[in-house]
LUMGUKE-365256 format. One record per residue: x, y, z of N, C-alpha, C in turn; residue in three letters; chain; residue number from 1. Coordinates in steps of 0.2 Angstrom, whole numbers. Layout:
<site n_X="X" n_Y="Y" n_Z="Z" ca_X="X" ca_Y="Y" ca_Z="Z" c_X="X" c_Y="Y" c_Z="Z" res="ALA" chain="A" n="NUM"/>
...
END
This chain:
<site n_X="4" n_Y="-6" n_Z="0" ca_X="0" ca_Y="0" ca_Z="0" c_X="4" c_Y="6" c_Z="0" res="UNK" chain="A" n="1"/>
<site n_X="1" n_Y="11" n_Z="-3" ca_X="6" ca_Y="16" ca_Z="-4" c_X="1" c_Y="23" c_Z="-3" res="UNK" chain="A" n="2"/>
<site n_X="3" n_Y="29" n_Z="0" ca_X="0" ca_Y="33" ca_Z="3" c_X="4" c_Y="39" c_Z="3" res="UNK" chain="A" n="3"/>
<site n_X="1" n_Y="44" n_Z="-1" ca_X="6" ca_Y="50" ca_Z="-1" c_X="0" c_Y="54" c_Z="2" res="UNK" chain="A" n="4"/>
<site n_X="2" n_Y="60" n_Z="5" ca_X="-3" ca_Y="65" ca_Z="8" c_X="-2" c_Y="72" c_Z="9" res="UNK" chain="A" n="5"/>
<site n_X="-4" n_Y="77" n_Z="9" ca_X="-3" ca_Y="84" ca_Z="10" c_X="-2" c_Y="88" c_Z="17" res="UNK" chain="A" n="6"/>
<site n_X="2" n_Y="90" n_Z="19" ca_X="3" ca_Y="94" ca_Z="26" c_X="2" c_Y="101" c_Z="25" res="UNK" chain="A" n="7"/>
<site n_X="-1" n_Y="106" n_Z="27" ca_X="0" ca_Y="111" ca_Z="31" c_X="4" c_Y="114" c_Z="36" res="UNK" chain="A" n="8"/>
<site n_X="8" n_Y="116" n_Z="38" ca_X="13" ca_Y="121" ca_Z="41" c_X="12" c_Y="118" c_Z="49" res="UNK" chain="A" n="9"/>
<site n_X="5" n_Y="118" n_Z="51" ca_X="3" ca_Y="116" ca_Z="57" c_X="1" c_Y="107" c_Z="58" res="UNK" chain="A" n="10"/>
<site n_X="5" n_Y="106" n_Z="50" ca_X="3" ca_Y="98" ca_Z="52" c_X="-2" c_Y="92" c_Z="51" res="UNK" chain="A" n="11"/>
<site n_X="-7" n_Y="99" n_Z="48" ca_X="-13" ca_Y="96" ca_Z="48" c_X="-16" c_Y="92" c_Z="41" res="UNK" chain="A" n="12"/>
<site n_X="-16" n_Y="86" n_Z="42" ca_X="-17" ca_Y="84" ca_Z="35" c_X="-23" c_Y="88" c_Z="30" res="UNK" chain="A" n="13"/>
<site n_X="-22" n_Y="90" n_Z="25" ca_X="-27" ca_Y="93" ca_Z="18" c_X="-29" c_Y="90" c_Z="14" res="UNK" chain="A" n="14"/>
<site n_X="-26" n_Y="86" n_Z="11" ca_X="-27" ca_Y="81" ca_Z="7" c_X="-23" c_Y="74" c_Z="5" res="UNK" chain="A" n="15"/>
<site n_X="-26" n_Y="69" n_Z="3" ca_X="-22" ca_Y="63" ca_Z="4" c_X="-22" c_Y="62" c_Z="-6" res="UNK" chain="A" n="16"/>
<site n_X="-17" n_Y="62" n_Z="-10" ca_X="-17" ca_Y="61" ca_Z="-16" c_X="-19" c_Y="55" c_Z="-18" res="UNK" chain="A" n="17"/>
<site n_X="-15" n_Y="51" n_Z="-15" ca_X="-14" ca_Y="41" ca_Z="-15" c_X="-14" c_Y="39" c_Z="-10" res="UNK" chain="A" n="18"/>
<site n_X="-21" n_Y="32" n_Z="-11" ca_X="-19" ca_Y="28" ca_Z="-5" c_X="-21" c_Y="21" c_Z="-8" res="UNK" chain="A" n="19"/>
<site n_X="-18" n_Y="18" n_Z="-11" ca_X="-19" ca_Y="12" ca_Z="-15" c_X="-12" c_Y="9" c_Z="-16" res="UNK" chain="A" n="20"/>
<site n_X="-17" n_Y="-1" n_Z="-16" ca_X="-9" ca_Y="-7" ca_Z="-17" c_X="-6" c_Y="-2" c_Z="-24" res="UNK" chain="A" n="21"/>
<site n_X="0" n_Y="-3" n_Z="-26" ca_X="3" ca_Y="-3" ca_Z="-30" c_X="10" c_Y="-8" c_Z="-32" res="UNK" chain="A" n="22"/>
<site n_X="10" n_Y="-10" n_Z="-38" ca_X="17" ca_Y="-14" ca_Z="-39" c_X="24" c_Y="-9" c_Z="-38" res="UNK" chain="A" n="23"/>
<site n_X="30" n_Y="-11" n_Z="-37" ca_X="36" ca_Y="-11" ca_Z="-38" c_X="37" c_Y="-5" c_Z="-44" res="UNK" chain="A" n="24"/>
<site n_X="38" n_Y="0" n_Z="-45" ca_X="40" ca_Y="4" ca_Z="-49" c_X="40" c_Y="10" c_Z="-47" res="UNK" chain="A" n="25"/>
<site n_X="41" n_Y="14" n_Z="-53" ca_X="42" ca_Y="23" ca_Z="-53" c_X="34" c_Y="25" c_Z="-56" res="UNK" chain="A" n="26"/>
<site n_X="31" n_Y="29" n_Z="-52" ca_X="24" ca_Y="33" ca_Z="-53" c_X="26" c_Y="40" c_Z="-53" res="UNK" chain="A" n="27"/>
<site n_X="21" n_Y="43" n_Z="-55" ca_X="20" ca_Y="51" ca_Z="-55" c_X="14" c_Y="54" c_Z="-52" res="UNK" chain="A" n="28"/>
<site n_X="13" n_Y="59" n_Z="-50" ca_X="6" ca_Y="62" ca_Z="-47" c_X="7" c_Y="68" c_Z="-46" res="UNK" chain="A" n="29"/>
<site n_X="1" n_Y="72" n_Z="-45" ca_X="2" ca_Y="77" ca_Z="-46" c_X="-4" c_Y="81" c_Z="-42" res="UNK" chain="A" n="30"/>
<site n_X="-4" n_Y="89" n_Z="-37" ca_X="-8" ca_Y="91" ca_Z="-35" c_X="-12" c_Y="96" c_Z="-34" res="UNK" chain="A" n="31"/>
<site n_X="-18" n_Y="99" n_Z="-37" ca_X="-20" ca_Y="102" ca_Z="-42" c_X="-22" c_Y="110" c_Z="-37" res="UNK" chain="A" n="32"/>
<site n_X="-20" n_Y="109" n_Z="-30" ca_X="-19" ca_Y="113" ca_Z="-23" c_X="-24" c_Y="114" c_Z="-23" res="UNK" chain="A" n="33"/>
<site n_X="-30" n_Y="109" n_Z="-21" ca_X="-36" ca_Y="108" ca_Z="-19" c_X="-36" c_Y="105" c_Z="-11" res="UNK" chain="A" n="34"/>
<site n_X="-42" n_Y="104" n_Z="-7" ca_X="-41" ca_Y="101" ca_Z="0" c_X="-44" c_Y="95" c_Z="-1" res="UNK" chain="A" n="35"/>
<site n_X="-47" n_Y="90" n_Z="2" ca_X="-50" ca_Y="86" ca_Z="4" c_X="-56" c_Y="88" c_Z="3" res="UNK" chain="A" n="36"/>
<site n_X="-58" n_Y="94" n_Z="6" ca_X="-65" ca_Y="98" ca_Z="7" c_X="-68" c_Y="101" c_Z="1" res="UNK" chain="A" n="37"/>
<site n_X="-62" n_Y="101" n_Z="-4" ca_X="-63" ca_Y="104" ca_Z="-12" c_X="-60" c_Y="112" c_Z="-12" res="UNK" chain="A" n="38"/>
<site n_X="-59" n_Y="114" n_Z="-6" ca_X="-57" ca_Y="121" ca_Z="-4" c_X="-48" c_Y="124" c_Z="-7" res="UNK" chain="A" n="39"/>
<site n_X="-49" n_Y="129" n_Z="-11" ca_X="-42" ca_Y="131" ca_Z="-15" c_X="-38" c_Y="131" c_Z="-8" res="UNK" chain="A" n="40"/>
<site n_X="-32" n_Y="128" n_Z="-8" ca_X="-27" ca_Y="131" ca_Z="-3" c_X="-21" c_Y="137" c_Z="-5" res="UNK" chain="A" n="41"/>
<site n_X="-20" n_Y="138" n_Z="-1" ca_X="-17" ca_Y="145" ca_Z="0" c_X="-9" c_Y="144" c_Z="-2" res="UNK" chain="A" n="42"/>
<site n_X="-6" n_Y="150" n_Z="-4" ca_X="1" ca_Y="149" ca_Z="-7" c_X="5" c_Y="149" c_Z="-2" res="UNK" chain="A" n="43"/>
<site n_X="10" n_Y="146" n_Z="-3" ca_X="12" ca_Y="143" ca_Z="4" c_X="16" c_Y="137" c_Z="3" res="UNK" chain="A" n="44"/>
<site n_X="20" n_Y="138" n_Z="11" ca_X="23" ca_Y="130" ca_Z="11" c_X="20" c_Y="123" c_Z="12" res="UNK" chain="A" n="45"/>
<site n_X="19" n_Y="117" n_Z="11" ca_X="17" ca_Y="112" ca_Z="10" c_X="23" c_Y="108" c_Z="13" res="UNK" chain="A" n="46"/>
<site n_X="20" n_Y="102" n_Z="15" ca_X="23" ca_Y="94" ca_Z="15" c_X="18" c_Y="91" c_Z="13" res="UNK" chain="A" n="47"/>
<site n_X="24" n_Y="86" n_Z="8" ca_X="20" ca_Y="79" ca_Z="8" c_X="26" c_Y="73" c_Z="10" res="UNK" chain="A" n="48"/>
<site n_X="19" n_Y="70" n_Z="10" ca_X="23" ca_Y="62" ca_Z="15" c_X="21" c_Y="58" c_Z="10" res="UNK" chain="A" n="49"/>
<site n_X="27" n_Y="50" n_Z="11" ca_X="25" ca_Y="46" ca_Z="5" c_X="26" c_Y="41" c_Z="10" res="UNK" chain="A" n="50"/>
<site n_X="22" n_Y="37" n_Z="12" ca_X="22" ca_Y="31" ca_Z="16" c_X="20" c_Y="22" c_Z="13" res="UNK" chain="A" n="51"/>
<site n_X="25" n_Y="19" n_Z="14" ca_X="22" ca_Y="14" ca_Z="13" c_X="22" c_Y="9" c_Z="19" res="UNK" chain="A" n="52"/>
<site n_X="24" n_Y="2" n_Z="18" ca_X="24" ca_Y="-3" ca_Z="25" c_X="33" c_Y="-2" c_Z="26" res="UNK" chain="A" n="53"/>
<site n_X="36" n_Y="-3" n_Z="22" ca_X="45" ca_Y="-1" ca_Z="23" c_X="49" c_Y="5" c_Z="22" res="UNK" chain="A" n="54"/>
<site n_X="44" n_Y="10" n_Z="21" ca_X="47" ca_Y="16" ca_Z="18" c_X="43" c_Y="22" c_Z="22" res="UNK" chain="A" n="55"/>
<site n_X="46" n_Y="26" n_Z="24" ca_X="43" ca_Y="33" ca_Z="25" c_X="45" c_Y="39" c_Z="26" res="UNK" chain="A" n="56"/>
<site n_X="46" n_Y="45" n_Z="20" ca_X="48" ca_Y="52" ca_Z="20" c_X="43" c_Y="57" c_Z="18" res="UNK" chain="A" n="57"/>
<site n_X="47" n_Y="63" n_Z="21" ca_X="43" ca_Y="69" ca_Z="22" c_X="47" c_Y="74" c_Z="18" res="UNK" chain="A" n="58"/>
<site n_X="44" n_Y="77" n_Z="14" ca_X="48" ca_Y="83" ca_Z="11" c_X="43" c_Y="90" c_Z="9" res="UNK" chain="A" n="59"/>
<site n_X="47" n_Y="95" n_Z="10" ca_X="45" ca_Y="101" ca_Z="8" c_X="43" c_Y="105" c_Z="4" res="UNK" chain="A" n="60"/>
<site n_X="37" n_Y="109" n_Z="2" ca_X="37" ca_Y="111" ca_Z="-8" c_X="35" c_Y="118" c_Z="-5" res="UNK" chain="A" n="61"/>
<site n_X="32" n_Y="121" n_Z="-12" ca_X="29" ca_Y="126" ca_Z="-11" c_X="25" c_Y="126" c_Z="-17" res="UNK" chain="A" n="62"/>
<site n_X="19" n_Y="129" n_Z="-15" ca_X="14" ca_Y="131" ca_Z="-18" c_X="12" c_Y="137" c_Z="-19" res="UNK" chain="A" n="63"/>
<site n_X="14" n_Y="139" n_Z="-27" ca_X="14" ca_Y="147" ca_Z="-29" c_X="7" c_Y="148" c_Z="-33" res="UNK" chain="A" n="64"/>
<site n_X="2" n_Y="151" n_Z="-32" ca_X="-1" ca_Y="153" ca_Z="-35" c_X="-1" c_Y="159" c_Z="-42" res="UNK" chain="A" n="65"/>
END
């Protein structure tokens, strides 16, 4: 299972992109800085987290409007 997601600055999750089994490989995804709730987010710093059952990193973006 494989699970990537959105943070806000406060840590609060926004939106979850993926959360689906997937095989072995290189994917791409992409986020269209909407919330969960459908609500535009704000320009601004972001995390996303990519999780699986042996893996899990957090890294930094930014969202420019």
């Amino acid at each position: 299972r494989v699970v990537v997601e959105i943070f806000n600055l406060l840590g609060q999750k926004i939106k979850t992109l993926v959360n689906e089994e997937k095989l072995a490989g290189s994917y791409t995804t992409s986020w269209n800085g909407t919330t969960d709730k459908g609500l535009t987010a704000a320009s601004g710093i972001y995390f996303y987290r990519i999780k699986t059952e042996n893996f899990s990193d957090t890294k930094k973006m930014i969202l420019m409007r």
